[in-house]
C-alpha positions in Angstrom: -11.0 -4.7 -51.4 -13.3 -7.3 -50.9 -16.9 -5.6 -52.8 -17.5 -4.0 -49.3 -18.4 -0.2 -50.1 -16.4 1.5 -47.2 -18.1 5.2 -47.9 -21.4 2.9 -45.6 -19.3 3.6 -42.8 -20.8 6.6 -41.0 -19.6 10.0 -40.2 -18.3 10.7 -36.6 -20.1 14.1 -36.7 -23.3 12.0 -37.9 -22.4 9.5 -34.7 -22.4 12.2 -32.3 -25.9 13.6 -33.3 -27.9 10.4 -32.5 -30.4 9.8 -30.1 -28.0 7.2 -28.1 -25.2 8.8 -28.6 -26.2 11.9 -26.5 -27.3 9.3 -23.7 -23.5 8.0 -24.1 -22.0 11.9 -24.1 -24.0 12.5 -20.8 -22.0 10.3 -19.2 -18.2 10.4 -20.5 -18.4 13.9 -22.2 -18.4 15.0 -26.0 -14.8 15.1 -26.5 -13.9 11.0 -25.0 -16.9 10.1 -26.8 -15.9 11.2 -30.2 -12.7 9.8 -29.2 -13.7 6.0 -28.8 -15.9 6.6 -31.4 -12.9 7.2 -34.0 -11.1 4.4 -32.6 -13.5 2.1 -33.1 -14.3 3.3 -37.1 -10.6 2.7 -37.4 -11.2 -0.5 -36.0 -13.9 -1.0 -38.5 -12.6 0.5 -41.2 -9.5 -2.5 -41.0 -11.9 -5.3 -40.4 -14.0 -4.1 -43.3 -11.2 -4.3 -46.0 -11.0 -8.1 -44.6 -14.6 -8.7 -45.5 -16.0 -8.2 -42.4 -19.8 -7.0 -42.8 -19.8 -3.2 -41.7 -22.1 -2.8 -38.1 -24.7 -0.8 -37.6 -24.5 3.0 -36.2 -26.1 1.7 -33.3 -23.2 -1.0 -33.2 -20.6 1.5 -33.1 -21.9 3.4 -30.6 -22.3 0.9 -28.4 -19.0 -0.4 -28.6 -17.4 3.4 -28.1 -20.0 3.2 -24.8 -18.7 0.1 -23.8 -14.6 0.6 -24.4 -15.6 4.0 -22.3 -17.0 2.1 -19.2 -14.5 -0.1 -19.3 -11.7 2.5 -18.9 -14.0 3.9 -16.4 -13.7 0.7 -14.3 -9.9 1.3 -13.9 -10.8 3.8 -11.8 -10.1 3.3 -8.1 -13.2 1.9 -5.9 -13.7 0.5 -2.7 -13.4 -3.1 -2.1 -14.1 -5.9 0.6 -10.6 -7.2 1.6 -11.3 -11.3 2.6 -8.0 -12.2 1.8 -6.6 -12.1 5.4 -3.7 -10.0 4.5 -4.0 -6.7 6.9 -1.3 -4.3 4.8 -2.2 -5.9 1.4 -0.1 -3.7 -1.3 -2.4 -4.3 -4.1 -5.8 -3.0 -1.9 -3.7 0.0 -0.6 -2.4 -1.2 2.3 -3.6 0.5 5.9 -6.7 1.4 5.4 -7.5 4.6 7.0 -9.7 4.9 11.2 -12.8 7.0 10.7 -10.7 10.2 12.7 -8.6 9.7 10.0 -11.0 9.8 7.2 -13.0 12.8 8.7 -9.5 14.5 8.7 -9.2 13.8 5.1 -12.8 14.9 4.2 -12.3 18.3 6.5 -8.9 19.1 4.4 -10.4 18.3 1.1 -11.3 22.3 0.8 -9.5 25.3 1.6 -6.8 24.4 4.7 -3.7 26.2 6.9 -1.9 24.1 5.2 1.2 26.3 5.1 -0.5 29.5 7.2 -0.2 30.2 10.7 -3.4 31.4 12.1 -1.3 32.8 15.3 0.5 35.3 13.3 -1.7 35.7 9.9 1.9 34.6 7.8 3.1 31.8 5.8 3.4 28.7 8.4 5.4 24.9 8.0 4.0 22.2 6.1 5.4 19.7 8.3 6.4 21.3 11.2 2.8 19.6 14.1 2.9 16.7 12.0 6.8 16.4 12.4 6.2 17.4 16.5 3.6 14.7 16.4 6.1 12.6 15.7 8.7 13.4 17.3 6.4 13.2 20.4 5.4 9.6 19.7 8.9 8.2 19.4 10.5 9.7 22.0 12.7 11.4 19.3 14.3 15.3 19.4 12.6 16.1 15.8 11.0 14.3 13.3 9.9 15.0 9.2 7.9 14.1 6.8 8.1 13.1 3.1 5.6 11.4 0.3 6.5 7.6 1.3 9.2 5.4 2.8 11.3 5.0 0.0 11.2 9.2 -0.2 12.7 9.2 3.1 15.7 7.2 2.4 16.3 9.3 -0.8 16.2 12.4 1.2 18.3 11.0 3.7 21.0 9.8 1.8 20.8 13.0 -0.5 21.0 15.3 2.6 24.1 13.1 4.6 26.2 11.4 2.2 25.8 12.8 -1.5 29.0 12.7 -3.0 30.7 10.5 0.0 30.2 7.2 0.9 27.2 5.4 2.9 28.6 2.0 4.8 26.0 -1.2 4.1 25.9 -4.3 4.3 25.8 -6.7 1.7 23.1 -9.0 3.4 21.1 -5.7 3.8 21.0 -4.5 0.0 17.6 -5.5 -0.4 14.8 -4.7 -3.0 11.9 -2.8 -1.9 8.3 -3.4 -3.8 7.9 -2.6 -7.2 11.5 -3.7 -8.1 13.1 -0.4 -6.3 16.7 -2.2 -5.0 18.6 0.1 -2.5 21.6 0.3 -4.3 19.6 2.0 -7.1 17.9 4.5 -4.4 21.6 5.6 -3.5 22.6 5.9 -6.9 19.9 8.2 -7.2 20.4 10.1 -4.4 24.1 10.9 -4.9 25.7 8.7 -2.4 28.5 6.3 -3.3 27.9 2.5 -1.9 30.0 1.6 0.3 29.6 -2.9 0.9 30.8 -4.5 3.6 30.7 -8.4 5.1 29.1 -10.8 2.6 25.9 -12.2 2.3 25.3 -13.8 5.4 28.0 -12.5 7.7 28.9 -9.2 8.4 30.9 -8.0 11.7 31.0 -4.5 13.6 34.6 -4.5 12.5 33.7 -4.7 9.0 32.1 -1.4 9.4 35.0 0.4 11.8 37.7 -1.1 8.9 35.3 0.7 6.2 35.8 4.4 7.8 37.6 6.7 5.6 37.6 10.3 4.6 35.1 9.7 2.8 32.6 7.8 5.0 29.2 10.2 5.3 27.2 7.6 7.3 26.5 3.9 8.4 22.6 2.7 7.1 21.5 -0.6 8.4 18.3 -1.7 6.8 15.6 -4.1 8.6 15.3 -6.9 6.4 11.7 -6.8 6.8 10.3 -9.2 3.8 13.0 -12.1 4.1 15.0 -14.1 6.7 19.0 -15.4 5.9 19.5 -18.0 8.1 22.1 -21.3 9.1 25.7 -19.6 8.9 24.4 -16.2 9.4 26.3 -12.9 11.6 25.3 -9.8 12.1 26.2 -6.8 14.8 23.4 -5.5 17.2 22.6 -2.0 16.6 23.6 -0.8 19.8 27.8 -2.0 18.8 26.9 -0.3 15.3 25.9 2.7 17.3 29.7 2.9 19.4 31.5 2.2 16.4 29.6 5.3 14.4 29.6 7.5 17.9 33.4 6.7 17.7 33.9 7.5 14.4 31.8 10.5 14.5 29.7 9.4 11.5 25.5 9.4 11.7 24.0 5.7 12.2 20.9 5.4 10.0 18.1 2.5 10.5 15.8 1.9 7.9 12.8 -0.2 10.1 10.4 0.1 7.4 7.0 -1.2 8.8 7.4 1.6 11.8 6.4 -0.5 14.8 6.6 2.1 17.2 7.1 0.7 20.9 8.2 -2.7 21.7 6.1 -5.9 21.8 5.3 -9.4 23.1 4.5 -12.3 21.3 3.8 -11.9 18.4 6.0 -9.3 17.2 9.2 -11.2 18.3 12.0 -9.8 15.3 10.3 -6.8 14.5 12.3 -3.6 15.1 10.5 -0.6 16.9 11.3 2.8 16.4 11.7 3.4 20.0 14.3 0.5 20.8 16.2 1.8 17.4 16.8 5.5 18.7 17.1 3.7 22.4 20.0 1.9 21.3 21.7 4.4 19.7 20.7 5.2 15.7 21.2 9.1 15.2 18.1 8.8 12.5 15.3 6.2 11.9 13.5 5.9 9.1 9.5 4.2 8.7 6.2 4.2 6.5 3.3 5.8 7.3 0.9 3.0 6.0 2.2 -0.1 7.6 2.0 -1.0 11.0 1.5 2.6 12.2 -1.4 2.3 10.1 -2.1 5.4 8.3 -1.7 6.9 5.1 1.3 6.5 2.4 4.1 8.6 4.3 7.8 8.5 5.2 8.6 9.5 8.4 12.5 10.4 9.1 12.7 11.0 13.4 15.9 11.6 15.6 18.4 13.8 16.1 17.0 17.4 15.4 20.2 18.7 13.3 19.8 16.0 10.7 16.5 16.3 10.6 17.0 19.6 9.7 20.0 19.2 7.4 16.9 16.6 5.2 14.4 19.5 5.7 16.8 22.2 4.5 17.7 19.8 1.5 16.5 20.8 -1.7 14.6 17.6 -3.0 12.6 18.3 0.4 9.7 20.4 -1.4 9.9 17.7 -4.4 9.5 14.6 -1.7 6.6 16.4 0.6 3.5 15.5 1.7 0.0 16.7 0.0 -2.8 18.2 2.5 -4.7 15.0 2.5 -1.4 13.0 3.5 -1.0 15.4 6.1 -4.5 15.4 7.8 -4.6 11.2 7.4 -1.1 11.2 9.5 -1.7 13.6 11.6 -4.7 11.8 13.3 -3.1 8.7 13.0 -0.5 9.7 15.0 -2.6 11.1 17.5 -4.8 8.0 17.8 -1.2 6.9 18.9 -1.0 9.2 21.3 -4.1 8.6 22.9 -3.8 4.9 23.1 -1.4 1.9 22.8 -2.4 0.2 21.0 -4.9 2.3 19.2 -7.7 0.4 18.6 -9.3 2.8 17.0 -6.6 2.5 13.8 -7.8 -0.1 11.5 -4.7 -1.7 10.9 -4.7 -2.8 15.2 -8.1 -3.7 15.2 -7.2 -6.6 12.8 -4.0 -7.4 14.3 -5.2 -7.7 17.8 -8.5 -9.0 16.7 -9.4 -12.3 19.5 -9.6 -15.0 17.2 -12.8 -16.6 19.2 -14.8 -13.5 18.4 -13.2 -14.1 14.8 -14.8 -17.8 14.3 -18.0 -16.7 16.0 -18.8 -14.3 13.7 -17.1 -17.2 10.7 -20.3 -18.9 12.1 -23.0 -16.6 11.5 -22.1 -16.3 8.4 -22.6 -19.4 7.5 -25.6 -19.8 9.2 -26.7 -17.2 7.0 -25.4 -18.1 3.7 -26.3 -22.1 4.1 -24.7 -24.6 2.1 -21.7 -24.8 0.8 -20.5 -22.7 3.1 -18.4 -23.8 6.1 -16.2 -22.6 8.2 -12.3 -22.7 8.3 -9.5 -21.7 10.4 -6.8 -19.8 8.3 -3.8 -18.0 8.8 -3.5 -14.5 8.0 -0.6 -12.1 7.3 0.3 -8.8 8.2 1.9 -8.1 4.9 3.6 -5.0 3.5 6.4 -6.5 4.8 5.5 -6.7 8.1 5.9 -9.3 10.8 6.7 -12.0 8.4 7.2 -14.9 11.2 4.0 -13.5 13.0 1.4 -16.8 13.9 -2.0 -14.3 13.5 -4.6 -17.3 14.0 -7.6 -16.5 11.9 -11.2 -17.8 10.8 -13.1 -18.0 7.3 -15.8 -19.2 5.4 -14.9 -21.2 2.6 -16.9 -22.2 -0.3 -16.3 -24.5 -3.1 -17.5 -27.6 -4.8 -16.9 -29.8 -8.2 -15.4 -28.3 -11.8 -18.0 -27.8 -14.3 -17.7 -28.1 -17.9 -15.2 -25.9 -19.0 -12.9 -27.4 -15.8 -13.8 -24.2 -13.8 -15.1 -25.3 -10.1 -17.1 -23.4 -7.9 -14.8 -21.4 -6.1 -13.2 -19.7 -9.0 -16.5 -18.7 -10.8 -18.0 -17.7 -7.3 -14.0 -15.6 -6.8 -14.8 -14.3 -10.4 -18.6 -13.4 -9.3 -17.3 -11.7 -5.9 -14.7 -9.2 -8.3 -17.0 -8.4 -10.6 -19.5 -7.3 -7.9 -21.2 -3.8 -7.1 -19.5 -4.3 -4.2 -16.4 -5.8 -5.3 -15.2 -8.6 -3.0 -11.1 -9.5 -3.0 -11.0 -13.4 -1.7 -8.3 -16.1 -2.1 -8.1 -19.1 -3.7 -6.9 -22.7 -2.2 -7.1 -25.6 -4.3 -11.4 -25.3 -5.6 -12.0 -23.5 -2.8 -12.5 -19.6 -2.1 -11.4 -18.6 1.2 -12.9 -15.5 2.6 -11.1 -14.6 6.0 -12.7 -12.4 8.6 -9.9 -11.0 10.1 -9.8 -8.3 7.4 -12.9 -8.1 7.0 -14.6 -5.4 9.4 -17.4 -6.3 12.0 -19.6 -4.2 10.4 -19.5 -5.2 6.8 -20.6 -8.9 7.5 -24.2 -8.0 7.1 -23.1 -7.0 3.5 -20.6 -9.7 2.7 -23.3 -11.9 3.3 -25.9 -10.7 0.8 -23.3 -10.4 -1.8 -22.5 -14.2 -0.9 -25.9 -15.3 -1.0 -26.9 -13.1 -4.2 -23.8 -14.9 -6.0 -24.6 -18.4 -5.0 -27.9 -18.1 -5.6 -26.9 -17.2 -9.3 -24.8 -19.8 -9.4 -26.4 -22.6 -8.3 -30.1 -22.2 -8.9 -32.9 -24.0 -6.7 -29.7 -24.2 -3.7 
């Protein structure tokens, strides 16, 4: 003890009936209040036995209202993505066309989510969002599961559980979130089966691999990383003879689920529709990359696997929610309608002229004044997607000299932007912030622009 009379400290019960705490309980509810409010008498209690002087009751309660708010914070909220990366992980990736969010809002009550109006009985889950598909692809059936990484699970757990799945090693990869494949197949029940090395692997490697025991072949896109120099590897359509020959299922995991074929551009990227052209019995793709939709895993080709995956137990635990459902669904359909579909988010920003880009880079500035200037930049797909893809782009950048405490002008006017009503996600080059356009929607420059302005304006005074 250090003379400090710890019996000052106030009651929690005495906490709760003050003026400002009731303000605080309005807003986070009796029960987290009292909550934070113990933690921080703990808090106090410790610092007090070191000789700190005990706060007021007024102090406390503020600090319980603040530690509440800031937990509050961690909730999710919409951003403005200037970062230039179109499938950015971190921001959620694809973010959702309007069909697609008016879908979401019209499921958010009561839905026929699993009832067949036609009859008045218990209907699929998956079934028109698997036909959807299906239809899209070109494939005999399709499915539906939580996310990519879902799919591959069910696959594997419904083909080759117990047996042995043919891969090779230069195709072991890791997904995000340090998920590795061969980690995946331990889980599902399949036994790993390498062949070929790192950098070379033959279609003879595969045929020499086929034993009693062989369930499958599963080639895997290596979407996020290129081997090359000394490098080997069989086209998809000898894979697909060798597996037709063997009588074994030929599984391609394309992961970003670029449905049809493109130019320039999309050079290296696999589409769904060339994978089940050239002969894969099953292809595998996420919902919320380049089809640009919500978090999904979409398993397409021939119809009895894809009914040996929707007969498969872990099925039900892998499906998709209502929400997931009604997102996808009008995805698909905006698919369906047209190609590309414009309409999708995600294709707005990837075919996005880069002219009309810098133009609107212009305005901007014109609006915002100095420092502002414009820059060309190079954006990203991300997610994985189109890793070699040239997607020309235009910016504003700001920055300008460090101040005191060695922090320059872009990284206080980054910090400002984050910490906004509004919160604005930009990135960082040397002292400059870099806001590019290209993810950016047309009609959110009015507002980026005001939220620019007010933060320069607070940052440099009298500009």
């Amino acid at each position: 003890m250090t003379g400090q009379d710890l019996s000052r400290i106030p009651q929690v019960d005495a906490l709760l009936q003050r003026d400002d705490a009731e303000d605080v309980i309005a807003q986070f509810g009796r029960r987290p209040v009292a909550d934070a409010i113990r933690r921080v008498l703990t808090d106090v209690r410790e610092q007090a036995r070191k000789g700190v002087v005990i706060p007021r009751a007024d102090e406390i309660v503020a600090r319980a209202e603040a530690e509440l708010a800031a937990h509050r914070d961690q909730r999710l909220s919409r951003v403005i993505n200037a970062t230039g990366v179109i499938l950015h992980t971190n921001l959620g990736r694809a973010p959702l066309s309007a069909a697609a969010r008016n879908a979401v809002a019209d499921a958010a009550g009561y839905t026929t989510i699993e009832y067949d109006l036609r009859t008045g009985t218990r209907g699929s889950r998956t079934e028109h969002v698997g036909s959807l598909a299906a239809e899209l692809c070109g494939a005999e059936a399709a499915t539906v599961v939580n996310n990519g990484a879902a799919a591959l699970l069910l696959v594997l757990a419904a083909l080759s559980t117990g047996r042995e799945t043919v891969v090779s090693r230069g195709e072991l990869v890791e997904i995000g979130g340090s998920f590795r494949l061969p980690e995946i197949m331990a889980a599902s029940g399949a036994i790993l089966r390498e062949v070929g090395t790192t950098n070379k692997t033959r279609v003879e490697d595969y045929r020499e691999a086929v034993g009693q025991d062989t369930a499958m072949f599963l080639a895997v896109h290596r979407s996020n990383y290129e081997v090359v120099g000394f490098t080997e590897s069989p086209e998809l359509s000898r894979l697909a003879e060798v597996a037709e020959a063997e009588r074994v299922p030929l599984v391609y995991d394309v992961g970003s689920g670029l449905v049809r074929d493109r130019g320039d551009g999309f050079q290296g990227e696999p589409s769904v529709e060339q994978a089940l052209r050239e002969g894969a019995d099953l292809v595998i793709f996420s919902g919320d990359k380049l089809l640009g939709g919500p978090q999904a895993g979409i398993i397409v080709g021939r119809s009895d696997l894809v009914l040996r995956c929707k007969r498969h137990p872990l099925a039900r635990a892998l499906r998709i929610d209502k929400l997931q459902r009604a997102a996808l669904e009008a995805t698909l359909e905006s698919h369906l309608r047209a190609d590309p579909p414009v309409d999708v988010p995600t294709w707005a920003m990837l075919m996005a002229d880069a002219r009309s880009i810098r133009e609107r880079a212009e305005r901007l500035v014109a609006e915002i004044g100095e420092p502002a200037v414009v820059v060309q930049t190079r954006a990203l797909a991300g997610g994985g997607s189109l890793p070699g893809a040239d997607l020309r782009s235009f910016g504003v950048a700001i920055g300008g000299p460090s101040d005191g405490d060695g922090a320059g002008l872009g990284q206080r006017l980054a910090q400002r932007l984050q910490g906004a009503a509004e919160p604005v996600i930009a990135r960082i080059e040397g002292d400059r912030v870099i806001l590019d356009l290209r993810t950016v929607p047309p009609a959110q420059d009015g507002l980026l622009a005001d939220l620019l302005s007010n933060a320069l304006d607070e940052l440099l005074p009298g500009r």
